[in-house]
N, C-alpha and C positions, 0 to 999 in steps of 0.2 A: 116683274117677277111674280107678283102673288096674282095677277091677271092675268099670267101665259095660257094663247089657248093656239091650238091648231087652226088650220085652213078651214077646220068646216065648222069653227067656231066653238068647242066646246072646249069646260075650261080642264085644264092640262094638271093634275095634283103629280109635281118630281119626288121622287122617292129614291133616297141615294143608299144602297145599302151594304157591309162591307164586314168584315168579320176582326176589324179593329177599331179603336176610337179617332173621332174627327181629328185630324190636325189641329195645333194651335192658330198655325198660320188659318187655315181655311175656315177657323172658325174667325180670326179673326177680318177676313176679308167678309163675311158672311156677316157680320155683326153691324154693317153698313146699310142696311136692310132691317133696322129694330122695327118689328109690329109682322113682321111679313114673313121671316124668316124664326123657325122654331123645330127643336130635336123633338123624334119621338125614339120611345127608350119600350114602348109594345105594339105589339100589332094593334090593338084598341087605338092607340095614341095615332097608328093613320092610318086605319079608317074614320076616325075623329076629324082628322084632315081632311079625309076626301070630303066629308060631312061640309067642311068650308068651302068647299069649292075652289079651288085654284091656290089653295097654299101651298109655298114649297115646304114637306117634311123631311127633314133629313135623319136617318135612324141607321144607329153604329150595331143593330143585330146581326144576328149569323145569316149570310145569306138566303139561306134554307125559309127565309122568310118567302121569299118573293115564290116557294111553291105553296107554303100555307096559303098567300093571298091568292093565288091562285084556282087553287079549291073553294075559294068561299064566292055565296051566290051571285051570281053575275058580272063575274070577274074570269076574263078568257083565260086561257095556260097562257099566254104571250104576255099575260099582266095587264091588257085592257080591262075596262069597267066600263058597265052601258051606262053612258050620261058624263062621267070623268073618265077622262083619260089618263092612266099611272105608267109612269113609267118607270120601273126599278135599274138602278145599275150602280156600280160602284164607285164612291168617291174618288175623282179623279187626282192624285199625290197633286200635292202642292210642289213646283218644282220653282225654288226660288234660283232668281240672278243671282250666283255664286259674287262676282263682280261689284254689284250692287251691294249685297249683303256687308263684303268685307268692307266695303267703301263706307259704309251706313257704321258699321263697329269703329275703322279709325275716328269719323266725326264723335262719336259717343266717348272714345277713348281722349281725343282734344278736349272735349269738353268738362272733363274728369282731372284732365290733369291741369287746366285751368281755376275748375273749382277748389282744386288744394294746394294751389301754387305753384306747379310744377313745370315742366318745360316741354311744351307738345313738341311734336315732329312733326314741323312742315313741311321737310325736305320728302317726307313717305304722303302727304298731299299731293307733290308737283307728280311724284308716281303713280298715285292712281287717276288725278287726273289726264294723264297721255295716256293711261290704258282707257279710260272711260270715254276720250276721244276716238283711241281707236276702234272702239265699240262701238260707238255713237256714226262713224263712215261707214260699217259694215252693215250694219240692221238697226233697225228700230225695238228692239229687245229693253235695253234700257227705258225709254221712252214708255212703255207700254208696262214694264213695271212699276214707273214713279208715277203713272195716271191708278195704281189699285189702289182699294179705299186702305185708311192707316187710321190708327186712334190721334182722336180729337187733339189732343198734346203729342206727339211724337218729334222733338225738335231736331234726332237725328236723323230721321229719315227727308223732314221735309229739307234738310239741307242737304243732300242726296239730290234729292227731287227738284232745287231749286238748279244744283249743278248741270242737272242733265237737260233742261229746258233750255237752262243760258246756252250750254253746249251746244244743244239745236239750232237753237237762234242766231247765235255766232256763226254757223254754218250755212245757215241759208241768207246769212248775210255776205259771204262770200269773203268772208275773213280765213287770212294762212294762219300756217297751222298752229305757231306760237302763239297766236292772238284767241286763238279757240280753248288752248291750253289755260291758257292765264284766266280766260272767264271761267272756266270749269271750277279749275284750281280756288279760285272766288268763291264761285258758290259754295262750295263745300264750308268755308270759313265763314260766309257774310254772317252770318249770325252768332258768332264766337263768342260778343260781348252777353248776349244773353247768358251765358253761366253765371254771370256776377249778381242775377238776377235773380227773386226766394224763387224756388222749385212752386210755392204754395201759390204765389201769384199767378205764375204763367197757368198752375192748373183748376184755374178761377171758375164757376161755372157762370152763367151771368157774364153781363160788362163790368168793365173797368171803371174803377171811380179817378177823377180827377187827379189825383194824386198816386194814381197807379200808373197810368196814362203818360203821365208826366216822366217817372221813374220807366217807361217801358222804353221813352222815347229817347233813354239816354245809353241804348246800348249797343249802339255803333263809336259814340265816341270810348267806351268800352271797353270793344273791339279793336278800335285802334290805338289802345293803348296798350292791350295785350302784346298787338304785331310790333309794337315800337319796343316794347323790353324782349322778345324774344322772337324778331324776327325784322330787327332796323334798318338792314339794305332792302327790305321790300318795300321800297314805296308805294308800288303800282297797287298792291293787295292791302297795304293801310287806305291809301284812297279811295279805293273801288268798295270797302267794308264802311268807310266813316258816312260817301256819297249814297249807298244804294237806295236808302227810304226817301232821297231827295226826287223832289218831281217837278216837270217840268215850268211851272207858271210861279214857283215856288213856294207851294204846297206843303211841301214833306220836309224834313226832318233829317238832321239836329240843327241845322243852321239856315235854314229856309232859301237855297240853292236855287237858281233857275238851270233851264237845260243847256243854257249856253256855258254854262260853268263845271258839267257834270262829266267827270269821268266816262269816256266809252262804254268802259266795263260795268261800271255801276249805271247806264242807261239801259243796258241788257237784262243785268240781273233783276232792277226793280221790275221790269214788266215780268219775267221770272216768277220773282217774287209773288206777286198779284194773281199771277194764272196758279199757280202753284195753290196758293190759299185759300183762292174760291172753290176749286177742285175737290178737296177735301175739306171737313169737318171741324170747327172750332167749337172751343167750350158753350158757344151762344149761339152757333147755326147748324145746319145741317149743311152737308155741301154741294154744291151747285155740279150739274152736271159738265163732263170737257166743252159742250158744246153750247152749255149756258154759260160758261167761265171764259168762251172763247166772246162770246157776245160783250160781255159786261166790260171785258179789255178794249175790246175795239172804239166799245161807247167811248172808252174814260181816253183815246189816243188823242193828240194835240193837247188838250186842257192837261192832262196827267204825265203822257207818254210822247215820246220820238214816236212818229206815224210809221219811219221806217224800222223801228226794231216791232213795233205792234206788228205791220206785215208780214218781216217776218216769220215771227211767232205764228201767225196764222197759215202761212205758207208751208211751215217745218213741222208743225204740230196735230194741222186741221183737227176737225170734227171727231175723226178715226182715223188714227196714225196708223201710216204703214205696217201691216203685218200684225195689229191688232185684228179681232172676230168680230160680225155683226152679225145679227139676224135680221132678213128682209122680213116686209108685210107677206109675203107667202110663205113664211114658215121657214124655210132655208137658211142655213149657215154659212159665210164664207168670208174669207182674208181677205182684207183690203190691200190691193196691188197698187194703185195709184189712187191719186188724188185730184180734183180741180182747183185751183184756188179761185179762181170766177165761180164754183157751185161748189160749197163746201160739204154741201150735204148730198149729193149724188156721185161719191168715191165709184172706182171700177175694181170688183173683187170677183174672188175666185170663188164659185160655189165645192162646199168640201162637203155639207152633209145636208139631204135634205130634207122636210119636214119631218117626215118621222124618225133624224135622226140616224137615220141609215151612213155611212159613206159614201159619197159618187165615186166610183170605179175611175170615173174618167171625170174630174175635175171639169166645168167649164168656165169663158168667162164671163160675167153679166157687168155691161155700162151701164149705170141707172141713170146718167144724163140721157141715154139714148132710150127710157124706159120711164115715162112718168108714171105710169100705170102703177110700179113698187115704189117703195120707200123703206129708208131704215127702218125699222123696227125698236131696235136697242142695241147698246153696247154691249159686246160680252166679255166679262174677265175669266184666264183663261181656266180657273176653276167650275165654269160653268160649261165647257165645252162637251161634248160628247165624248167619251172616249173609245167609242168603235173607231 
């Protein structure tokens, strides 16, 4: 992002300009990007930008801007500059997964009514998990929403995020439909026991000391003891919450589990789990890219993980999931339509906009197995997209 340059190599200052203020959300996607990503609130503030060379500034003035810079020396009416390339245009609305969202409020809402005693509704769980199934069959929407960056601490969202993976994985493991269901339904809870847990700890900056560690490790049995007073015909969902941090050589945690012992569902969810948390940002990392998170799973599969839910994960999720944006080495933008799972990084996408950002009139479409010459580029989330 603060490196983007065009085909002919020079570097690229984005300029979003719009005649209301940034979103919360978009700021908050954007805040993923600390050192690189910065508002300007005057015109001095980017041109100061361009001064950097390739930062992206983003500035909530009155459009009217982009004819001021225009008139100024060396800067075309189109909004080019000789040497940086500017591109002005309007921040594109943050359009959240309705679906997602509500899904992300019930967990927040569990978790609320656990931390005051009260008696969640998991019977409106097993509902949004069949709509989140039936989501998760139709498009990859879901999927492409739980990979955008989220703050450091957000434990409703990653439990959101952990469901729609399991989801995925369930599915390309070629599980019917109640069985996709019930791991959904899981994720959304595997982390319940955390409520019992200080708010202060989990928002720790730094590692955990000894005795944090210890107390962190103890919130699946937690968990299942929440499910046993308020919700004691679910077995399946106590088991698959108490098992998930268990690993395969017997590793993980609370009872030091091998694989041969481990609930189906909770052998899904922990790999889940794991892609889920590298992906995004902890109090003490920064977060790994899908396709460094996808690496690091694969590493940890036998010694950590079932090889067959790793797979997969790798199969259901790749590099750039369906119907996610990338941008190739030529500047161009387009939707990934399919996938390899023998080359995970040369997906077959639809070219939609390109280099400079134009629309192709007539979409086409580009293998990049069959094209060594390109390469990805980068991810795009879809706040970054062009909106011609």
């Amino acid at each position: 992002m603060s490196n983007e340059t065009d085909n002919a190599g020079k570097p690229r200052l984005v300029v979003l300009l719009g005649d209301a203020e940034l979103t919360p959300e978009l700021r908050d996607a954007l805040a993923a990007f600390p050192g690189v990503v910065r508002t300007a609130d005057s015109k001095q503030a980017v041109w100061d930008g361009i001064a950097k060379q390739g930062e992206l500034i983003l500035t909530a003035l009155d459009p009217s801007l982009l004819a001021d810079l225009a008139r100024e020396p060396g800067c075309a009416a189109d909004g080019l500059r000789t040497g940086t390339e500017v591109r002005a245009r309007s921040p594109q609305p943050f359009e959240p997964n309705r679906l997602y969202e509500d899904a992300r409020t019930y967990v927040e809402d569990t978790l609320s009514e656990v931390r005051t005693g009260g008696e969640p509704d998991f019977d409106q769980g097993r509902l949004f998990a069949e709509r989140m199934h039936t989501d998760l069959l139709r498009d990859n929407s879901l999927v492409n929403r739980c990979l955008e960056p989220h703050e450091s601490y957000d434990l409703a969202s990653h439990c959101v995020n952990v469901a729609v993976l399991g989801g995925k994985i369930a599915l390309g493991m070629v599980s019917d439909i109640e069985d996709a269901v019930e791991v959904i339904h899981a994720g959304l809870l595997h982390d319940i026991g955390m409520a019992r847990l200080p708010k202060e700890m989990l928002r720790k900056q730094g590692t955990w000391s000894e005795k944090e560690r210890e107390a962190l490790q103890q919130h699946p049995i937690y968990g299942a003891e929440i499910l046993e007073r308020c919700a004691p015909r679910c077995e399946w969902l106590k088991r698959a919450v108490l098992q998930e941090h268990e690993r395969a050589r017997g590793q993980g945690y609370p009872y030091g589990l091998r694989d041969e012992d481990l609930d189906p569902i909770a052998r899904i969810l922990g790999v889940a789990d794991v892609f889920e948390a590298l992906a995004h940002p902890r109090t003490y990392r920064s977060p790994y890219t899908a396709l460094q998170a996808l690496e690091r799973v694969v590493g940890m599969q036998e010694e950590y993980f079932s090889p067959q839910v790793v797979s997969a994960l790798v199969n259901e999720i790749s590099a750039f999931p369906l119907d996610s944006y990338v941008q190739i080495s030529s500047g161009e933008i387009g939707r990934v339509v399919a996938t390899d799972p023998a080359n995970i990084l040369r997906p077959r996408i639809e070219l939609v906009w390109d280099a400079d950002w134009n629309r192709i009139e007539e979409p086409s479409m580009l293998d990049l197995g069959a094209r060594p010459d390109l390469t990805v580029a980068r991810a795009l989330l879809d706040s970054e997209l062009p909106i011609t």
